[in-house]
C-alpha positions in Angstrom: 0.0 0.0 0.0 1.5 3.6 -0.8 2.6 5.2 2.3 0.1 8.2 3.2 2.1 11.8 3.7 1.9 15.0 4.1 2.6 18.6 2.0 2.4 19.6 -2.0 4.2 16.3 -3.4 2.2 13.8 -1.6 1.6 11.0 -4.9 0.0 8.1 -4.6 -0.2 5.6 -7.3 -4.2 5.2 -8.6 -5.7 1.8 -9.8 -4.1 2.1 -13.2 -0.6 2.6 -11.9 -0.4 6.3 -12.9 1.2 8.8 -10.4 -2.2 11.1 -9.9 -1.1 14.3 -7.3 -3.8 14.2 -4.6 -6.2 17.7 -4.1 -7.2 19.0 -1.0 -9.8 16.6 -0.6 -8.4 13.4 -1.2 -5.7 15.3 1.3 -8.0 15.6 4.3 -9.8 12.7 3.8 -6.3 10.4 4.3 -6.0 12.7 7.5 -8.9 11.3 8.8 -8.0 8.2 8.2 -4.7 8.7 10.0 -6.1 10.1 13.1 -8.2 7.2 13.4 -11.5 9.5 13.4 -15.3 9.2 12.4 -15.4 12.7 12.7 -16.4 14.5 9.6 -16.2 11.3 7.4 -18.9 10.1 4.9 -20.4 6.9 5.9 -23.2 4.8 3.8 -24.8 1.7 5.7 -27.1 -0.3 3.8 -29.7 -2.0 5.9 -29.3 1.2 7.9 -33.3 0.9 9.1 -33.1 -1.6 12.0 -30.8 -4.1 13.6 -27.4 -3.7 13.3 -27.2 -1.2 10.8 -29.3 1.6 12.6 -27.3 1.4 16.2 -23.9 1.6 13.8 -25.5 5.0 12.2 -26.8 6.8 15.7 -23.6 5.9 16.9 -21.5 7.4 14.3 -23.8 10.3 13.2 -23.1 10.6 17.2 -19.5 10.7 16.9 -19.9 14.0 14.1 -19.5 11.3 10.9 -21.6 12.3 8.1 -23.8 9.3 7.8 -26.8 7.9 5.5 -28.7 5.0 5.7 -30.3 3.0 2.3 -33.0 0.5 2.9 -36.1 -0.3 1.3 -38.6 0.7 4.2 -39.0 4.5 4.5 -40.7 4.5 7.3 -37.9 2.3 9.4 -35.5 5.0 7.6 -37.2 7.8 9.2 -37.0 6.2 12.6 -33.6 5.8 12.4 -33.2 9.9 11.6 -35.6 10.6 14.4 -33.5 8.5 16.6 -30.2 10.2 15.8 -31.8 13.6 16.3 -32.3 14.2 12.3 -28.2 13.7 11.9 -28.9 10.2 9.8 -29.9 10.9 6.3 -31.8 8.1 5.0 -32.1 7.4 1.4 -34.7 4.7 0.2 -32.9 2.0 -2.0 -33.7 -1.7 -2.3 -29.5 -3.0 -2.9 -30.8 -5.6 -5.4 -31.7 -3.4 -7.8 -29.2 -1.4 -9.9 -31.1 1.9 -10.8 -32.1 2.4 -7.3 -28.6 1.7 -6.5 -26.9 4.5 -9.3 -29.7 6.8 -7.8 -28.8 6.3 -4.0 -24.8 7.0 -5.4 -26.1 9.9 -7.6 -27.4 11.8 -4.0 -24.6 11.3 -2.6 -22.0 12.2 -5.5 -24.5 15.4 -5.4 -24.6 16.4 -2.3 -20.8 15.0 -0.5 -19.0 14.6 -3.8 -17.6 11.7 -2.5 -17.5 8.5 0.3 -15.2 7.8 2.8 -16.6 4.4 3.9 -19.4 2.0 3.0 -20.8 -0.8 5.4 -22.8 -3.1 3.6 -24.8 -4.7 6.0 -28.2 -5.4 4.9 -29.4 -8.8 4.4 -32.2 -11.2 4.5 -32.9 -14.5 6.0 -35.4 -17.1 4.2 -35.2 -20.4 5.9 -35.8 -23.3 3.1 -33.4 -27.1 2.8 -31.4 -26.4 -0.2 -33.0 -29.3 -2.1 -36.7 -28.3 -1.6 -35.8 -24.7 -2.1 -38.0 -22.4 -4.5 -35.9 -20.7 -7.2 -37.4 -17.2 -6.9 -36.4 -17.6 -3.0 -33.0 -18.4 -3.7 -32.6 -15.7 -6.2 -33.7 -12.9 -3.3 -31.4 -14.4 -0.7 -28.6 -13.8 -3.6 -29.4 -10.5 -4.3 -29.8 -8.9 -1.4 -27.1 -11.1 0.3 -24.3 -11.1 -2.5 -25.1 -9.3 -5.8 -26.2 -6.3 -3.2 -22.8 -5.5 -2.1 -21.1 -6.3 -5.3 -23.6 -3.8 -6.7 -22.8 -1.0 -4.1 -19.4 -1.8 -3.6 -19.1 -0.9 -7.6 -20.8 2.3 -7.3 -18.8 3.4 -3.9 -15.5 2.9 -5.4 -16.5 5.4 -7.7 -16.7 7.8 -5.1 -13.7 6.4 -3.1 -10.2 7.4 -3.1 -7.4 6.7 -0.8 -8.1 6.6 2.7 -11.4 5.4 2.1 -12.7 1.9 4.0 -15.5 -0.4 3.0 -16.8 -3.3 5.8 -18.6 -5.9 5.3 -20.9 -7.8 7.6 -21.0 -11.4 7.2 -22.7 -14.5 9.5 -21.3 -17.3 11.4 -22.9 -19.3 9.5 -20.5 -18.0 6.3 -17.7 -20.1 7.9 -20.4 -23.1 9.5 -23.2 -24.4 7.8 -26.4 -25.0 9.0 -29.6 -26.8 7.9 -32.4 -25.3 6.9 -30.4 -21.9 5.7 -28.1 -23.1 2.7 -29.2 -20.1 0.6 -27.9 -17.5 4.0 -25.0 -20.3 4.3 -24.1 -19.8 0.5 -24.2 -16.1 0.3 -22.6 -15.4 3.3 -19.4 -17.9 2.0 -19.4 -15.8 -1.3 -19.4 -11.9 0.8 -16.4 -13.8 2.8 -14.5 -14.5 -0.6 -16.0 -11.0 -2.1 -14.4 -9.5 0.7 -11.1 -11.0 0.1 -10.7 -10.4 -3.3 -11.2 -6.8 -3.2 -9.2 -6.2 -0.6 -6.4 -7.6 -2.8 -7.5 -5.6 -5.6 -7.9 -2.6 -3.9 -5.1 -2.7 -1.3 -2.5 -0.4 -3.7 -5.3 2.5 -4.2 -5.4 2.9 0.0 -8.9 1.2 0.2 -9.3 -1.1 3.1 -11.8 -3.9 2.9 -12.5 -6.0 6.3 -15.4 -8.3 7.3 -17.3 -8.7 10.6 -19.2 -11.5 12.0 -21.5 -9.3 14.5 -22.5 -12.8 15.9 -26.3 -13.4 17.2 -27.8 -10.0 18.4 -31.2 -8.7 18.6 -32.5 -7.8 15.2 -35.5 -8.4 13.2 -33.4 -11.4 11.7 -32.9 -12.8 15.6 -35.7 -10.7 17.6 -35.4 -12.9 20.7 -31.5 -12.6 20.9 -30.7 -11.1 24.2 -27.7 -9.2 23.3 -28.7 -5.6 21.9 -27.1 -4.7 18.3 -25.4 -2.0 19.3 -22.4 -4.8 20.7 -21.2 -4.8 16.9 -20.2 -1.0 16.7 -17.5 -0.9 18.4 -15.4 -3.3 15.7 -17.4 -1.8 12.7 -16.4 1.8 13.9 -12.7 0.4 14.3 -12.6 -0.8 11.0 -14.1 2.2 9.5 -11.4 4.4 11.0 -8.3 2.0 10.4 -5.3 4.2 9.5 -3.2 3.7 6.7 -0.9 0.5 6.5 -3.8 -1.5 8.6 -5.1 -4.8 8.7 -7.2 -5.9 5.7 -8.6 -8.8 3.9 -9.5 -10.0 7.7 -12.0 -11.4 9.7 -13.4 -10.4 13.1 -15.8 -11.1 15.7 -18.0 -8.1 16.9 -15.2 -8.6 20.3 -12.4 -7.6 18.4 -11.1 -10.8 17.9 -9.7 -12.0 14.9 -11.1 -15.1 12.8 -8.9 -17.0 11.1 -9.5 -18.0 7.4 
């Protein structure tokens, strides 16, 4: 990864391997990452209406990050901004489908002009044995689960430069199978090895890509878990404020503690 630094001949090297001099933007947005601070940083969290994606946004919008929420229930959306004292700005956008998704990227391109980090956390849960399992289930699973963060993940970079962190929120059961959730079991195995191959591909342009297993908490997916959601934010929040020359391509439990894959 190019070292971050400071002054009028900080270079970095860009995706293409071009030596691209860095504005004033790009500039503060690496000091943020270096201080290890939310503060001022733009932050999307898809799923961002309930669970684990709404405590990480009131948390963050708490700490003075700049923070929206996409999701496909307005309402939920709304709560979440009435819960962070209007801070959260919540966008509607279903992640499986790409025109909602170049819209969501459009607002933001409009009104931040770029993104500093992207959780992609939403997700769905349909219970069915893989061999009895209805095609038109499967294919929602996969599209919210997997072809959701591809999607968004592809429109973010867009708006990322270096400095910039993406985390992904994955399951236990992405390591673990378990009967009757092979389509959740699936997708969750294929955001692991998403995960990993864009932090590869990604590492030389400063973009940081790590994955969290937030574990069983109490969210619509689990509702009577007895650990609240707001356990995962701590690690997410980490992660999204890693400084330059960090961990990535790894795995973590919402405890801090590292997975090994």
């Amino acid at each position: 990864m190019p070292a971050a630094a400071s002054g009028p001949d900080f270079w970095v090297l860009t995706g293409s391997r071009t030596p691209a001099k860095l504005g004033p933007e790009a500039r503060e947005m690496i000091a943020l990452a270096e201080a290890g601070e939310l503060k001022g940083r733009r932050v999307l969290i898809s799923g961002g209406g309930s669970g684990f994606g709404r405590a990480m946004a009131i948390a963050f919008s708490a700490e003075g990050a700049l923070v929206a929420v996409g999701g496909r229930r307005l309402d939920r959306l709304e709560e979440t901004s009435r819960a962070s004292g209007g801070k959260v700005w919540g966008i509607p956008a279903d992640v499986r489908d790409p025109a909602q998704v170049s819209r969501l990227f459009g607002l933001l391109r409009e009104r931040w002009r770029g993104l500093d980090v992207l959780v992609n956390n939403a997700a769905v849960l349909e219970p069915a044995a893989l061999a009895g399992c209805p095609l038109d289930s499967w294919q929602a699973v996969l599209a919210t689960n997997l072809t959701g963060p591809f999607l968004m993940t592809q429109a973010a970079l867009a708006l990322m430069g270096p400095g910039a962190r993406i985390v992904n929120v994955t399951s236990g059961l992405g390591f673990f199978p378990m009967a009757p959730y092979g389509a959740y079991c699936v997708t969750k195995a294929g955001l692991n090895m998403l995960s990993r191959v864009l932090a590869l591909e990604l590492d030389e342009r400063g973009i940081l890509v790590n994955t969290v297993d937030p574990g069983v908490g109490r969210t619509e997916m689990n509702p009577e878990a007895q650990e609240p959601p707001e356990k995962v934010v701590p690690i997410v929040r980490t992660l999204a404020a890693l400084p330059p020359g960090s961990p990535t391509g790894r795995f973590f439990k919402k405890s801090g503690e590292e997975i090994p894959v």
